[in-house]
Residue frames relative to the residue before (quaternion, step in Angstrom):
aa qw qx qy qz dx dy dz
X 1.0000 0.0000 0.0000 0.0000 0.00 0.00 0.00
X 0.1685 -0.8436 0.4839 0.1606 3.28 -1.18 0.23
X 0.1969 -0.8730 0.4454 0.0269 3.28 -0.44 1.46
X 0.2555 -0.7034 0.6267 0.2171 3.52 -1.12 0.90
X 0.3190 -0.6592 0.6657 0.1432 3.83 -0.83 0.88
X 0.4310 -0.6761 0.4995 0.3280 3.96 -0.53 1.35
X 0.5971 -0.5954 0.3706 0.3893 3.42 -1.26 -0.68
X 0.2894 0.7094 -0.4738 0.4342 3.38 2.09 0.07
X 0.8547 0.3708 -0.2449 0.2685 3.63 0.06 -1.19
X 0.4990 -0.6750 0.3173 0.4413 3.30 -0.93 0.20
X 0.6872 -0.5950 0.2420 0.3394 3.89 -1.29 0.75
X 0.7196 0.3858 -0.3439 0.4637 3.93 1.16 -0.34
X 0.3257 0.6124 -0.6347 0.3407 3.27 1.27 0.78
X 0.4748 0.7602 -0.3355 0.2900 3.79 1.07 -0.56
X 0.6710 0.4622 -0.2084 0.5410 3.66 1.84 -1.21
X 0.7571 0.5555 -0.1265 0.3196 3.36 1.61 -0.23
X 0.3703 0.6120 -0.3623 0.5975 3.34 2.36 0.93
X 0.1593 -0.7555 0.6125 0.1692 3.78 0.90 0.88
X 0.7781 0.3356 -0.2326 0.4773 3.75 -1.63 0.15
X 0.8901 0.3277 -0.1870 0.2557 3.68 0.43 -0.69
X 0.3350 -0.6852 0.5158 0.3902 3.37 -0.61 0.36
X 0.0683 -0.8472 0.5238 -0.0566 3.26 -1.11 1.57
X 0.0277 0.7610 -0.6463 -0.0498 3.91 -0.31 0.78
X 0.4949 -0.5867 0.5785 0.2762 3.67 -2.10 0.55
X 0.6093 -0.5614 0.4533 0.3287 3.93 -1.23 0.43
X 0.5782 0.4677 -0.3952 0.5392 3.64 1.27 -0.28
X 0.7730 0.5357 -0.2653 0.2125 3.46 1.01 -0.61
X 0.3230 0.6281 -0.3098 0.6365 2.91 2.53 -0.76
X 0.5928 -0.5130 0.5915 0.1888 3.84 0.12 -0.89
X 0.7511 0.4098 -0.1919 0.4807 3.40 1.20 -0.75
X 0.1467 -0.7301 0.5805 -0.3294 3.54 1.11 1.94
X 0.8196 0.3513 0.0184 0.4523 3.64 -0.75 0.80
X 0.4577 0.5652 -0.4399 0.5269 3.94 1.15 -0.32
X 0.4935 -0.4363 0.7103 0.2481 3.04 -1.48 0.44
X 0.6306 -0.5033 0.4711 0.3564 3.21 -1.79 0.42
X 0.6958 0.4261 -0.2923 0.4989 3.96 0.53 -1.09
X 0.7344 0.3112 -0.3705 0.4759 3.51 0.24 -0.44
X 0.7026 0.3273 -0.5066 0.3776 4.06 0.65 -0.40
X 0.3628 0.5763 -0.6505 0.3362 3.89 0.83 0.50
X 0.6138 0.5450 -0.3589 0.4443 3.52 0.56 -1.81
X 0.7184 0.3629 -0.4634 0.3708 3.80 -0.14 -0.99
X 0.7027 0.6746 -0.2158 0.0676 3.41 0.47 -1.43
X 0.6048 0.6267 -0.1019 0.4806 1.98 1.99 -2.09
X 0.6029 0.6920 -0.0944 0.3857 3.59 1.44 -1.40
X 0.7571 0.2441 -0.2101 0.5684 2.89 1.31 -0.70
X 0.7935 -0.4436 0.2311 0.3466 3.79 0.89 0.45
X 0.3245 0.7029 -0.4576 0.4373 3.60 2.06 -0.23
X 0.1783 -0.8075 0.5542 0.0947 3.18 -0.94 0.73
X 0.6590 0.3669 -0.0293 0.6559 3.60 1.89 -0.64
X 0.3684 0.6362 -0.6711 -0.0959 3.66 -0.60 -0.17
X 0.3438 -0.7258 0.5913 0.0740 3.28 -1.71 1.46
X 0.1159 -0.7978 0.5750 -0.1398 3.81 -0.75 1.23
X 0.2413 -0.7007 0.6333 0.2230 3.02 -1.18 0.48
X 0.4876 0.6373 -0.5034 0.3205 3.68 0.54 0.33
X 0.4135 -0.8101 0.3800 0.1683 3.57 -0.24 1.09
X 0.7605 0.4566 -0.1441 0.4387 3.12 1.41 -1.15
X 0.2570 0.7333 -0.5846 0.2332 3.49 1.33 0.70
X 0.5872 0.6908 -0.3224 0.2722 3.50 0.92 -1.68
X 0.7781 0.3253 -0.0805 0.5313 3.32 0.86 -1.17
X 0.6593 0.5000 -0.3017 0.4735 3.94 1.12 0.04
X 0.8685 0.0954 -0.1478 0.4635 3.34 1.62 -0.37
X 0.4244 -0.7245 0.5109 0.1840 3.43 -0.81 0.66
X 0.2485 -0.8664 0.4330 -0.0101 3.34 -0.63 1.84
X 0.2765 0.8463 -0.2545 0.3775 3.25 1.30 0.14
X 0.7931 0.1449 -0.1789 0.5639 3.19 0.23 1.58
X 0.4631 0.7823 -0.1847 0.3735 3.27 1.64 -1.34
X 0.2239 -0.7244 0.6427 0.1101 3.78 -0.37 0.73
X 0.5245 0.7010 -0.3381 0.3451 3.90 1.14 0.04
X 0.2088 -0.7725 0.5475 0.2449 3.67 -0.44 -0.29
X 0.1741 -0.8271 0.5204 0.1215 3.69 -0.48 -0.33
X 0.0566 0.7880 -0.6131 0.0082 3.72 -0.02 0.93
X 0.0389 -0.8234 0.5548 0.1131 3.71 -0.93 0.41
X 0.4690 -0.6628 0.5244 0.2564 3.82 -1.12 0.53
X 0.3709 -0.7310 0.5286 0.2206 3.13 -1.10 0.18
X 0.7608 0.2127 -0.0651 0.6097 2.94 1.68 -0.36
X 0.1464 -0.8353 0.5280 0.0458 3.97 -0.41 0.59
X 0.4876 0.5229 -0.4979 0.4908 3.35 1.05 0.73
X 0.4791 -0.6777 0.4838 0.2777 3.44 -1.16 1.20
X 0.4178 0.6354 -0.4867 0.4300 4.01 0.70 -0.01
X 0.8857 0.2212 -0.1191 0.3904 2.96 0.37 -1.37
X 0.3109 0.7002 -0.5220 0.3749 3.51 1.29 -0.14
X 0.7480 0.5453 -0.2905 0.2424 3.22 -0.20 -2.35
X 0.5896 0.5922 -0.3819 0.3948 3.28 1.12 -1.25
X 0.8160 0.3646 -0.0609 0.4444 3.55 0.27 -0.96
X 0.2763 -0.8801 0.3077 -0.2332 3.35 1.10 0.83
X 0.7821 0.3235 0.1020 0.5227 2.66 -0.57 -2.27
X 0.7361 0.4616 -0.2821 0.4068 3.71 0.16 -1.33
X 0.7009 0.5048 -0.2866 0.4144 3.60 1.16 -1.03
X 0.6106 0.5963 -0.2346 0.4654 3.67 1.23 -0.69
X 0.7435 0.4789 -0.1280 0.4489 3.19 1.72 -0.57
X 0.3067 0.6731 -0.2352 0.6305 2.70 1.78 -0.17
X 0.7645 0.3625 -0.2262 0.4827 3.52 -0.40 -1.80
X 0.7134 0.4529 -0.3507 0.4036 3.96 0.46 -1.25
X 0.6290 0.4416 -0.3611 0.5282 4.03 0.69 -0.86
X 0.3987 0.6857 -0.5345 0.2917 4.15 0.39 -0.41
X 0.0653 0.7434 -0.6653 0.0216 3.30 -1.15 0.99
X 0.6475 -0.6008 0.2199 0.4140 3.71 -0.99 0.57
X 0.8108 0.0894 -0.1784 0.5503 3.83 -1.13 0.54
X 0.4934 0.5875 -0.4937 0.4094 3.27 0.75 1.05
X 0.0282 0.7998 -0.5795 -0.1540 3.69 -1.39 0.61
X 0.4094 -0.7399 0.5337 0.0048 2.80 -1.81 1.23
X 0.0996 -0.7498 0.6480 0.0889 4.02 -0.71 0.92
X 0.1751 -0.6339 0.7469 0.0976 3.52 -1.06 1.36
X 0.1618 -0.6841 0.7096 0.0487 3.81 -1.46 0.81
X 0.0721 0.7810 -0.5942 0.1782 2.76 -0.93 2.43
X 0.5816 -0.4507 0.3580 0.5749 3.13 1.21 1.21
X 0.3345 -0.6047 0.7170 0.0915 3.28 -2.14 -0.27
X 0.5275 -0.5345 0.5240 0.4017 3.72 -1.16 0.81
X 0.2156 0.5830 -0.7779 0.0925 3.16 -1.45 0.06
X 0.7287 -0.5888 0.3411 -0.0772 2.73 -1.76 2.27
X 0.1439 -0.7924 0.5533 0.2127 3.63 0.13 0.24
X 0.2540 -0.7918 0.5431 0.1168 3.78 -0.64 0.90
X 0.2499 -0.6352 0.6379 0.3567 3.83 -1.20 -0.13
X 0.5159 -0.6216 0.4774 0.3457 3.87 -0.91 1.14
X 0.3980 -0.5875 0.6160 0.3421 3.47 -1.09 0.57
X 0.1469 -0.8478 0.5064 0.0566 2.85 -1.55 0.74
């Protein structure tokens, strides 16, 4: 399969879709697409997957018909990505067209000093 990694995520998640040819949205060139039109490009250009960390694709677009898949993060910090790996690779391999897919990698969250 070939997967198009969005520009939310970071770029060496790309070495981490074993089996698949994977490329980033700055690298296609298509930095800056809207969400509906970078399906059209992707889809156009043979992407069979594109993985994002924007949550709110699910509910902004309408896969239906779409030879695309759509896998999304829960998190788009590389810390927490790495952790989850395995879960994200699985994800990408079980993808089927006009279908969408939420991997759950936790979320950052700030460490505070108690007031005192």
């Amino acid at each position: 399969m070939r997967v198009l990694i969005d520009e939310d995520l970071p770029h060496k998640l790309r070495m981490h879709v074993p089996g698949h040819e994977a490329a980033t949205v700055d690298y296609m060139g298509w930095g800056g697409l809207k969400n509906g039109e970078l399906l059209k490009t992707a889809e156009d250009a043979g992407f069979d997957v594109l993985l994002t960390g924007d949550q709110s694709m699910p509910y902004e677009q309408n896969l239906s018909g779409r030879k695309l898949a759509i896998v999304t993060l829960s998190a788009i910090e590389w810390p927490i990505i790495r952790e989850h790996l395995g879960k994200i690779a699985a994800a990408v391999d079980a993808a089927a067209p006009s279908s969408f897919t939420s991997v759950d990698c936790g979320s950052f969250a700030r460490r505070t000093k108690p007031l005192r």
